[in-house]
C-alpha positions in Angstrom: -19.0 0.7 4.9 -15.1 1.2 5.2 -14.8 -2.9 4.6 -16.8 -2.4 1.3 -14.4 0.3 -0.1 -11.6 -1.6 1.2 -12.1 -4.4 -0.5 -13.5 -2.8 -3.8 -9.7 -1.2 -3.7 -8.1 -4.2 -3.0 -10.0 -5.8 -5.9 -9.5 -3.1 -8.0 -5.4 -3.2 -7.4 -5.4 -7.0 -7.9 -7.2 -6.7 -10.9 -5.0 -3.9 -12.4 -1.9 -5.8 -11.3 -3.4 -8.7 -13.2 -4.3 -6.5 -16.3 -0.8 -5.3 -16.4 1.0 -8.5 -16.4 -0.9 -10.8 -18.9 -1.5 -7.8 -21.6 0.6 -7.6 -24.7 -0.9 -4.5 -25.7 0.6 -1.2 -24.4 -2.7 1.1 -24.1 -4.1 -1.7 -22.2 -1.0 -2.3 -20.0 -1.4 2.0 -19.3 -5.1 1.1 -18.5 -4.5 -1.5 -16.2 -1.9 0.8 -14.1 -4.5 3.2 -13.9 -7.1 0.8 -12.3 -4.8 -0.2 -10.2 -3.6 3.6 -8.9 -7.7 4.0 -8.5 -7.9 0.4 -6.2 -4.5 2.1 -4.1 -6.6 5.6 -3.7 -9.7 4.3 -2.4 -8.0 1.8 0.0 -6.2 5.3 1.5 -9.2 6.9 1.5 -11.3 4.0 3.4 -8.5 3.3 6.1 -8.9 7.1 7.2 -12.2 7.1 7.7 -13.0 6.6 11.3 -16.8 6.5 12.2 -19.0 8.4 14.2 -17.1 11.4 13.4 -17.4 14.5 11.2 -15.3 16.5 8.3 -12.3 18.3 9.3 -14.2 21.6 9.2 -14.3 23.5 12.6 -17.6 25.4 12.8 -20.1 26.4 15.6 -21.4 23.0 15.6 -18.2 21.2 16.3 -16.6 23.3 19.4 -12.4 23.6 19.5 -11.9 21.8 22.5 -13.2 18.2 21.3 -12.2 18.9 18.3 -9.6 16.0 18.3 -12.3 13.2 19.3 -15.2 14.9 16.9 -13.3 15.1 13.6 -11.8 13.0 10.8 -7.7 13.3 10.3 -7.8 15.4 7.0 -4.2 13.6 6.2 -5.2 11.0 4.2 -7.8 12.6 2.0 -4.8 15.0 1.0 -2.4 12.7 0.4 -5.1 11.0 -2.1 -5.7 14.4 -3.8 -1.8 14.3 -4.5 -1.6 11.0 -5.7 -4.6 11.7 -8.1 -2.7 14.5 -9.4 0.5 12.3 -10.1 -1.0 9.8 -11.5 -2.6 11.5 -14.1 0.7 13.1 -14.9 1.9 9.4 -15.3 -0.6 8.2 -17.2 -0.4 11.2 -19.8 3.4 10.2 -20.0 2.7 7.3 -20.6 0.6 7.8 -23.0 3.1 10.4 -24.9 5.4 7.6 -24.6 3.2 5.1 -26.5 2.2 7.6 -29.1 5.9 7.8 -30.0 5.9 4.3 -30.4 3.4 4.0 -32.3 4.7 6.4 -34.5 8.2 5.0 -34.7 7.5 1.5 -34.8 3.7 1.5 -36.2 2.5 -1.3 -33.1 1.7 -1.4 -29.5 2.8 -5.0 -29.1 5.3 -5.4 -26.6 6.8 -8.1 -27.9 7.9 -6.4 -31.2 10.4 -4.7 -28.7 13.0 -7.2 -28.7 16.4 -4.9 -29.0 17.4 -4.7 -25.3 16.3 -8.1 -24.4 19.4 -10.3 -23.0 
């Protein structure tokens, strides 16, 4: 099961990466980055999962002392929670960002953005 999700991410980031560098289109550039933050997120997520062992919850049925062998590292699914929460930050700035630009230049086309190229 953790090879599945592992290579859906991986698939997932090579296919945002891919999205991102062959679009013209801005929204679609913003989409791409944001499939490709999903593929990074579950490829955390599936390399710490460990099997055979339980959520980091300690209860009656999972006693203190084997604790350590018994439970998953709650590390990783945290630092995934955090990341979820900056990317979405990132993809609504970049979205503000394109709205401007829209509204300035009237298109999304990247290549209509020629002033600061050498």
């Amino acid at each position: 099961m953790s090879q599945i999700a592992l290579t859906c991410g991986f698939i997932l980031i090579l296919a945002g990466l891919y999205g991102a560098l062959t679009n013209r289109d801005i929204l679609r550039m913003i989409v791409a980055f944001t499939v490709a933050n999903t593929g990074v997120n579950i490829v955390l997520v599936a390399v710490g999962y460990l099997p055979g062992r339980t959520a980091p919850i300690l209860d009656s049925a999972v006693p203190v002392a084997e604790a350590a062998q018994r439970i998953i590292d709650p590390v990783p699914q945290a630092l995934v929670l955090t990341a979820i929460v900056i990317g979405l930050g990132i993809t609504a700035l970049m979205l503000a960002y394109a709205y401007r630009l829209f509204r300035l230049r009237h298109s999304l086309d990247i290549s209509n953005f020629t002033e600061l190229k050498w």
